[in-house]
C-alpha positions in Angstrom: 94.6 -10.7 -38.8 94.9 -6.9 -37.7 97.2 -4.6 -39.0 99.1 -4.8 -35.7 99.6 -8.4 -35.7 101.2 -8.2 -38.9 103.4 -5.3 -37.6 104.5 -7.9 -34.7 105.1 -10.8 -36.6 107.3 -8.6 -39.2 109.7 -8.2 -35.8 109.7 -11.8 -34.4 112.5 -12.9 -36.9 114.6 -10.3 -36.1 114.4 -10.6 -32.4 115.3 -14.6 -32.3 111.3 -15.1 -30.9 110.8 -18.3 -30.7 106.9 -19.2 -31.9 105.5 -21.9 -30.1 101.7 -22.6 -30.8 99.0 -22.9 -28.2 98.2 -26.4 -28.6 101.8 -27.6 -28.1 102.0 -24.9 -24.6 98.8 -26.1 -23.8 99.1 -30.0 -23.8 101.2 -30.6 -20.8 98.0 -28.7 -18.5 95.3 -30.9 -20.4 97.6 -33.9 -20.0 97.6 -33.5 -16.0 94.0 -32.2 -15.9 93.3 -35.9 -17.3 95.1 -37.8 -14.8 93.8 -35.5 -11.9 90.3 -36.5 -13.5 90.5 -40.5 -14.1 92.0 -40.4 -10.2 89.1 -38.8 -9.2 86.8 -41.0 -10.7 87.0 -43.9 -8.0 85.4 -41.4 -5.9 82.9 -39.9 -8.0 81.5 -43.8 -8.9 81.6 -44.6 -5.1 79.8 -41.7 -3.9 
């Protein structure tokens, strides 16, 4: 961790941030990037 990120995270209490990680903001896209997949697949078996 830079000295910079630990400037920024010194801050984040005192401004209220709210922290949310990348794999929780992430999930919902992966979620629907499944779905668009598996009803796409009809099409990909078919040809």
């Amino acid at each position: 961790m830079g000295r910079s990120r630990r400037r920024q995270m010194k801050f984040w209490p005192i401004r209220g941030t709210l922290v949310i990680p990348d794999i929780i903001c992430n999930a919902p896209g992966a979620v629907v990037s499944y779905f668009e997949w598996v009803q796409g697949l009809p099409i990909l078996l078919l040809g």
